[in-house]
N, C-alpha and C positions, 0 to 999 in steps of 0.2 A: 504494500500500500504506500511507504515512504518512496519508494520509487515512482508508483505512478506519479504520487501528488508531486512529487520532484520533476518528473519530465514534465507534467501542467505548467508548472511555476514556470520553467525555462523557457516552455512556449510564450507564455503569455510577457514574460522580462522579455522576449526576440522582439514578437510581435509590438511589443509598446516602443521597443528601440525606434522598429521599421519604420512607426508612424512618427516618432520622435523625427528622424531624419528626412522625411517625406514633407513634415509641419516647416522645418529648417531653413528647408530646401525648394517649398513651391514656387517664390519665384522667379529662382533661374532654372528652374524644371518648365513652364510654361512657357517661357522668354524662347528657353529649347524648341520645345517644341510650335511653338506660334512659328519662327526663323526656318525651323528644317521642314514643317507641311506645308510651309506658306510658297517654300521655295520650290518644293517636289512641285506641286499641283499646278502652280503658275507658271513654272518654265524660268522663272525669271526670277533676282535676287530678292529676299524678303527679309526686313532689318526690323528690331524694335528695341527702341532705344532703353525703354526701363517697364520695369513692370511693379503694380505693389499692388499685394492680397492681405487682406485682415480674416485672417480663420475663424476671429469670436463673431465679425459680424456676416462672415460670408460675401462683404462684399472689394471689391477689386477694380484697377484701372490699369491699361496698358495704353502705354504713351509714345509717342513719335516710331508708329508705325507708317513702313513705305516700301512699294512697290516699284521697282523699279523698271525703266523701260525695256522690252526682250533686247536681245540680241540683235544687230543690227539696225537700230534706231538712236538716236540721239540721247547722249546722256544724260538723264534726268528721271523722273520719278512719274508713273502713272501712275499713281495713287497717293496721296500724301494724309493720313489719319494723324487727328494732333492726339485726340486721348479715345479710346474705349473704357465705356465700364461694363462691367458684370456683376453678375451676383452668383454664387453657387450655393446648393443643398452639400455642407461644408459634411455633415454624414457618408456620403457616398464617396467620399475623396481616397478613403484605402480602398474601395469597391470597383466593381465594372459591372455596370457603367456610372461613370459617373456624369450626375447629372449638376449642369448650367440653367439654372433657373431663368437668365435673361443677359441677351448682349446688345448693349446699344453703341450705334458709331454714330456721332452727330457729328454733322458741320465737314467732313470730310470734300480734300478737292482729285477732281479726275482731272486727269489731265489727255484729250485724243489726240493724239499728233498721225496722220498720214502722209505716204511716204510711196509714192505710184500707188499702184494695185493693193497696198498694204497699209495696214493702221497698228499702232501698237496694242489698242484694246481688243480687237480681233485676234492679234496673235495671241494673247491671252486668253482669249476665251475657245480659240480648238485648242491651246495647250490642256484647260480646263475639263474640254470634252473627250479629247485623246488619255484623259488619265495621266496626265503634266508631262513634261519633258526635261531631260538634263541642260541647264544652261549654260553648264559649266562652271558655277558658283560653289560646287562645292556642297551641295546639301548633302548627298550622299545618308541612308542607314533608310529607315523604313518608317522616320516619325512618330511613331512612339503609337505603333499601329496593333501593338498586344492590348493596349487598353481603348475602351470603347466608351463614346460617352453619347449624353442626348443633351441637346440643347431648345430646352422648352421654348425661347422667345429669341427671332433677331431683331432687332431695326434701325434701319438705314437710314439716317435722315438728313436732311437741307445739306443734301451735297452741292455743291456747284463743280459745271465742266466746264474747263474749255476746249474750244474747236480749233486746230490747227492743220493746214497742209502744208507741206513741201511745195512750194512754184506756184500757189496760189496763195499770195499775199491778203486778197482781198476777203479770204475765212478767214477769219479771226473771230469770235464769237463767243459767248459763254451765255451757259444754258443750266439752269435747276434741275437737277435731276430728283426728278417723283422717289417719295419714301417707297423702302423696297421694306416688307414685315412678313417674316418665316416663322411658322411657328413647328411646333414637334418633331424638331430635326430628329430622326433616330429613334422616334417614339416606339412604331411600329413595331418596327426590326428590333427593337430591346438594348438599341446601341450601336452606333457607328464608328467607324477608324473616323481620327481627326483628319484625314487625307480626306476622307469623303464627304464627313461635315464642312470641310473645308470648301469642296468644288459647289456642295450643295447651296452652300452661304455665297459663293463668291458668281456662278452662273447668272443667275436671275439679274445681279444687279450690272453687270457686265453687256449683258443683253440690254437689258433697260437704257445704258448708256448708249448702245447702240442705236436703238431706235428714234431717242431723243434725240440726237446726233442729225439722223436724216430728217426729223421733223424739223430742227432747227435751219436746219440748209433751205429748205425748201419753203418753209415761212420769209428766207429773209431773200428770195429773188435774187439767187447767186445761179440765173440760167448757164451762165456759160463754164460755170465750173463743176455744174453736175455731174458730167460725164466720168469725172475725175473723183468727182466725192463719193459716187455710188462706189467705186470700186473702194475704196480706202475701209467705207460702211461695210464691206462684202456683199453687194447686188449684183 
């Protein structure tokens, strides 16, 4: 009997370590993982400059995150987030999945640059559909794809874009992009890889920017550069 209750106790002294170091450690465990999915999925480099989580209240912000433009586009960032917050069901944090009670991005700027036949948010979004691609950046491992999580609420809010071409001086443009709001990421299915709450959070609003994009060209009687902006849009 001293034995079992002896092998008890040393589970339970591991296990409190585990969670000990886990509590220590969230967030440059998250910083991790936000930089290495964000990079897999998107094709392209993904940076966040700090992150800070309060485990009593469960709630959280991650700050001067950015997307950088793929490969062969100009250097600079299509996407620039100044803060996210979140909140987590701080319970499920040793668990899978673990559940994100809500994430909100406000005030975030896109940035579309086209480039002939090509735009950078485009190329972002088949790397997204394709299941990402290597940039070369270096993300490299599997993003922390043993643990599953669900994310009850996203929302996307008062972003503003702007509209750029290559050889067409006269786009220049900046447009609001409509709030994008996800809800049960993962609910279903009992839990998702962050790789794929990742495409699933990031599609829609990529799209979105897409479309606004061509409604904006075509509201502002830029006839002669259609031809040109259709392809950048993917038409």
């Amino acid at each position: 009997m001293k034995k079992i209750l002896g092998g008890l106790f040393g589970l339970v002294v591991l296990a409190g370590i585990g969670f000990y170091l886990l509590v220590a450690n969230i967030d440059g465990i998250v910083k991790n993982v936000v930089e290495t999915v964000g990079t897999e999925v998107t094709g392209t480099r993904v940076r966040l400059a700090s992150v800070e989580i309060d485990l009593q209240s469960g709630k959280g912000s991650l700050k001067g995150l950015t997307i950088a433009n793929p490969e062969g586009f100009a250097k600079g960032d299509a996407f620039s987030l100044a803060e996210i917050t979140l909140g987590l069901d701080v319970g499920t944090l040793s668990k899978s999945p673990v559940v994100i009670n809500q994430i909100i991005v406000d005030g975030a700027t896109v940035n579309y640059l086209g480039q002939g036949n090509k735009s950078n948010l485009q190329t972002i979004l088949d790397n997204l559909k394709s299941g990402g691609s290597d940039s070369g950046s270096g993300s490299g491992g599997s993003g922390g794809d043993d643990t599953l999580i669900i994310i009850d609420e996203f929302r996307f809010t008062d972003a503003n874009m702007t509209i750029a071409m290559e050889g067409v001086p006269e786009l220049n443009k900046n447009v609001v992009i409509s709030d994008v709001i996800s809800k049960d990421i993962g609910r279903k299915a009992g839990g998702v890889t962050p790789a794929e709450a990742a495409t699933e959070i990031m599609q829609p609003i990529v799209e979105r920017a897409v479309r606004q994009g061509i409604n904006a060209v075509s509201d502002g009687g830029l006839d002669k550069a259609m031809d040109k902006v259709k392809g950048i849009f993917g038409k």
